[in-house]
Rosetta silent file (secondary structure, phi, psi, omega in degrees, C-alpha in Angstrom):
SEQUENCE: XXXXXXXXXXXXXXXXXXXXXXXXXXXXXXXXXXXXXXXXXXXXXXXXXXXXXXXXXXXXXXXXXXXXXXXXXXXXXXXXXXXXXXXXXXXXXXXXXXXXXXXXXX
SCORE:     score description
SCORE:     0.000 S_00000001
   1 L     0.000  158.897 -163.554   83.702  162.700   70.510 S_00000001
   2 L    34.891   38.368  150.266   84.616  164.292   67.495 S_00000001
   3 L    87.218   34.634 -168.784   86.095  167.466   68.815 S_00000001
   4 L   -97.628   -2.281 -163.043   82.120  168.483   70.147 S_00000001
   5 L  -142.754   92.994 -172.730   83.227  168.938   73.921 S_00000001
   6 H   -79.641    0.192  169.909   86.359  170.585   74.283 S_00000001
   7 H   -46.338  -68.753 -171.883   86.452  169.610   78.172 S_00000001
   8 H   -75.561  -21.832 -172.371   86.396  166.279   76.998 S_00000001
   9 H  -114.907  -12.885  152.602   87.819  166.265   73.485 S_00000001
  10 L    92.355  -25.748  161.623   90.679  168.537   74.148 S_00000001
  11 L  -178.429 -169.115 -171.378   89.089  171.467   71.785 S_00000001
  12 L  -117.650  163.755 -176.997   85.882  171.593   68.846 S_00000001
  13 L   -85.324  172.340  165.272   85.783  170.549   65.256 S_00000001
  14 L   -88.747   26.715  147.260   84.073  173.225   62.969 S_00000001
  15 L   -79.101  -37.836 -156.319   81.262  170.959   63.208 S_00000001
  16 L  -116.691   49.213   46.889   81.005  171.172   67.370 S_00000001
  17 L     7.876  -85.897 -158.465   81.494  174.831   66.188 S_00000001
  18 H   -74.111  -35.962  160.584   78.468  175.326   64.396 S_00000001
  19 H   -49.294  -54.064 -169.839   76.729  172.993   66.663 S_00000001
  20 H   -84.066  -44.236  148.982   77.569  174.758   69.674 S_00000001
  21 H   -45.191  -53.927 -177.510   76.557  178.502   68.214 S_00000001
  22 H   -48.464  -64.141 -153.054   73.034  177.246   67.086 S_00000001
  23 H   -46.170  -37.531  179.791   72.805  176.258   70.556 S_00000001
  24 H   -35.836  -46.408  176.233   74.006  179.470   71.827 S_00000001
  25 H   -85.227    5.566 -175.372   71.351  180.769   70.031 S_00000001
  26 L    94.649  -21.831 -173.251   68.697  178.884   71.457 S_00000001
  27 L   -80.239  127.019  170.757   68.652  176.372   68.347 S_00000001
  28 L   -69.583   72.697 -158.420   68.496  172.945   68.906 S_00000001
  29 L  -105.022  153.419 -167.275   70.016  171.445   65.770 S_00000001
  30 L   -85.434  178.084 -179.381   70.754  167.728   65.820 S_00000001
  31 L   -96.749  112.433  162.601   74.661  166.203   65.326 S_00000001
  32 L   -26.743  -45.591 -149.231   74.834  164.894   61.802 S_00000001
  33 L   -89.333    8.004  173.426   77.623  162.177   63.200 S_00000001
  34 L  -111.456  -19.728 -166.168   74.436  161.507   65.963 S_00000001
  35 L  -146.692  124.671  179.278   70.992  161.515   64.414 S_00000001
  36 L   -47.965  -48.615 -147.143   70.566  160.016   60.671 S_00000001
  37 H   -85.185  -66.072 -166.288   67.924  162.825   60.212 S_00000001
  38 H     3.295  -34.813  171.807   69.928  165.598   61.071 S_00000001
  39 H   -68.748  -31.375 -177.330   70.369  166.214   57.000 S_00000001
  40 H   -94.686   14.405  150.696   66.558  166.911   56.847 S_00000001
  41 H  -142.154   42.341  168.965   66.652  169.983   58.776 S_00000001
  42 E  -124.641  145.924  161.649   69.057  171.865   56.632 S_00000001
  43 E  -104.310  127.612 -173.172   68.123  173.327   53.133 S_00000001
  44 E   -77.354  137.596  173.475   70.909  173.392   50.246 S_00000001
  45 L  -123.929  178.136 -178.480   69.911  177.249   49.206 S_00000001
  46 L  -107.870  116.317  158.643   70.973  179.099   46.200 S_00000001
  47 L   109.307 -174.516  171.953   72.421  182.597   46.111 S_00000001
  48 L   -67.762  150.937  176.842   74.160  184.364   49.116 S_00000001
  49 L   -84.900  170.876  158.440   74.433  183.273   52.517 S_00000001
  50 L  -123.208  150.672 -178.703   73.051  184.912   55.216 S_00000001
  51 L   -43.216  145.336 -171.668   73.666  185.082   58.872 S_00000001
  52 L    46.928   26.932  108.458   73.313  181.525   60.608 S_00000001
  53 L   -15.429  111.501  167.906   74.002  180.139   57.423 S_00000001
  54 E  -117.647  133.039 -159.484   76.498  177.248   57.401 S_00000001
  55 E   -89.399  119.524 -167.134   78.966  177.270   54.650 S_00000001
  56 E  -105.011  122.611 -158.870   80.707  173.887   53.458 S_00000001
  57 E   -93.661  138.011  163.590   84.240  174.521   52.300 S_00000001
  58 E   -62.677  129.512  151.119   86.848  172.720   49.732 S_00000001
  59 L  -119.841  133.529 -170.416   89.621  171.439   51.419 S_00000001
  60 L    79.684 -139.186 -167.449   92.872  170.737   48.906 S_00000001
  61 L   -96.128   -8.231 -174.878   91.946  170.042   45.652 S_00000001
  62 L   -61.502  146.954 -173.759   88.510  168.202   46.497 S_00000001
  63 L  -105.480   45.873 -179.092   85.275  169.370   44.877 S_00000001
  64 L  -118.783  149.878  159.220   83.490  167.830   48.343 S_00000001
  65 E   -94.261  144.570 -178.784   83.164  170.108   51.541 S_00000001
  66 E  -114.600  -38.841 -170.009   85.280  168.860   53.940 S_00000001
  67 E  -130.702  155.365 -149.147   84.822  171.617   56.226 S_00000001
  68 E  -134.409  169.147  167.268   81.948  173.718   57.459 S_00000001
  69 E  -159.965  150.835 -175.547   81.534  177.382   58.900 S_00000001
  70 E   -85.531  168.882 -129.888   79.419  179.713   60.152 S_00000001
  71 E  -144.249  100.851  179.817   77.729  182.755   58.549 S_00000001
  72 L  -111.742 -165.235  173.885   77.833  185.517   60.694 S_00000001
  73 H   -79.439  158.959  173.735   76.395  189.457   60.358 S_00000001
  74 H   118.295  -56.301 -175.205   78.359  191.160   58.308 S_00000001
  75 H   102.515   36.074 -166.323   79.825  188.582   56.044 S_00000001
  76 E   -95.483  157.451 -172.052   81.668  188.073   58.917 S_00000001
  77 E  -139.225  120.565 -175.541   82.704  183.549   58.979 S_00000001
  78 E  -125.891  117.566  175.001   83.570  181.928   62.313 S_00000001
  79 E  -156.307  176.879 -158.069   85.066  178.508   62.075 S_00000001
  80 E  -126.454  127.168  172.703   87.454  176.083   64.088 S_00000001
  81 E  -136.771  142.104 -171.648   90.868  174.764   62.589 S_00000001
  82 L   -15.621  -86.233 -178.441   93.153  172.272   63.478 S_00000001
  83 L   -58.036  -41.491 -169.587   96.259  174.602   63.931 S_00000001
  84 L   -87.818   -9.149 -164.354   94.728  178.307   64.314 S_00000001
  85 E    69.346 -153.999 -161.942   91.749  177.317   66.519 S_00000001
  86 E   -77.709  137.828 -158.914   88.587  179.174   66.192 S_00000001
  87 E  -132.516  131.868  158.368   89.287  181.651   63.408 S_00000001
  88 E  -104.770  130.317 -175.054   87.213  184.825   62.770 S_00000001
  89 E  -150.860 -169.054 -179.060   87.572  185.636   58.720 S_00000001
  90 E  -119.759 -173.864 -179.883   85.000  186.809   56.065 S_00000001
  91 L  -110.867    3.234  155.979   83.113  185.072   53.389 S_00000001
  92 L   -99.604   24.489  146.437   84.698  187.137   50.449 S_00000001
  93 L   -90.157  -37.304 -153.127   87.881  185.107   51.756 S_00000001
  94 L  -100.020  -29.750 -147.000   86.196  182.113   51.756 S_00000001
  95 L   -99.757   41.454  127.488   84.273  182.284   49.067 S_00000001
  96 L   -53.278  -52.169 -176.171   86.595  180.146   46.311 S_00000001
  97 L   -77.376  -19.276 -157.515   86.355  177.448   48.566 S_00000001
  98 E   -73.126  112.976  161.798   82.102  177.511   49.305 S_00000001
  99 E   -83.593  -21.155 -179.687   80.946  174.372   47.662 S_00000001
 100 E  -153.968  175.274  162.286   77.287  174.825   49.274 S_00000001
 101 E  -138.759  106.959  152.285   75.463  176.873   51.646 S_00000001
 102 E   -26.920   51.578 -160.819   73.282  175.289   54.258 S_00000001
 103 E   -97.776  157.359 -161.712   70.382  177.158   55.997 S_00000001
 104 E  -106.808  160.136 -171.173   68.231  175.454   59.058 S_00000001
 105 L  -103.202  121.228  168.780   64.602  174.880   58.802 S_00000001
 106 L   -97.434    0.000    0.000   62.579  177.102   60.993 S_00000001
């Protein structure tokens, strides 16, 4: 559900994105749209992201993130979109849109 199983869901959300790298990486990070607490093992940070970062994006005119992405080395951004699919871009592309930056509690 919600695009986290592309077997099953026909392809991922940038949420089942960012979800599916942590795992990748060994991290076990909960599903926001599965476990209330899931917000209390992310930190809103200040300042530049860093790798395994996740970066929450404007979409339109909203001053909400609508959409989230990951922080790779480099300033390299990996994220999943409707039309292009999983998109590799950077985060001085992005970074108009970054309403927050996310980092996981180790």
């Amino acid at each position: 559900m919600f695009g986290r199983d592309e077997s099953r869901d026909g392809g991922i959300s940038c949420q089942g994105l960012v979800l599916e790298m942590y795992r990748r990486a060994g991290i076990d990070a909960p599903d926001p749209c599965d476990d209330p607490d899931a917000d209390l093992c992310w930190d809103v940070v200040e300042g530049p992201s860093r790798p395994m970062d996740v970066i929450g994006l404007r979409v339109g005119s909203s001053d909400l993130a609508g959409h989230v992405a990951l922080v790779l080395e480099g300033g390299a951004v990996l994220h999943a979109t409707k039309d292009r699919g999983v998109v590799l871009t950077t985060v001085a592309r992005l970074a108009h849109r970054i309403v927050v930056v996310y980092r996981w509690r180790r």
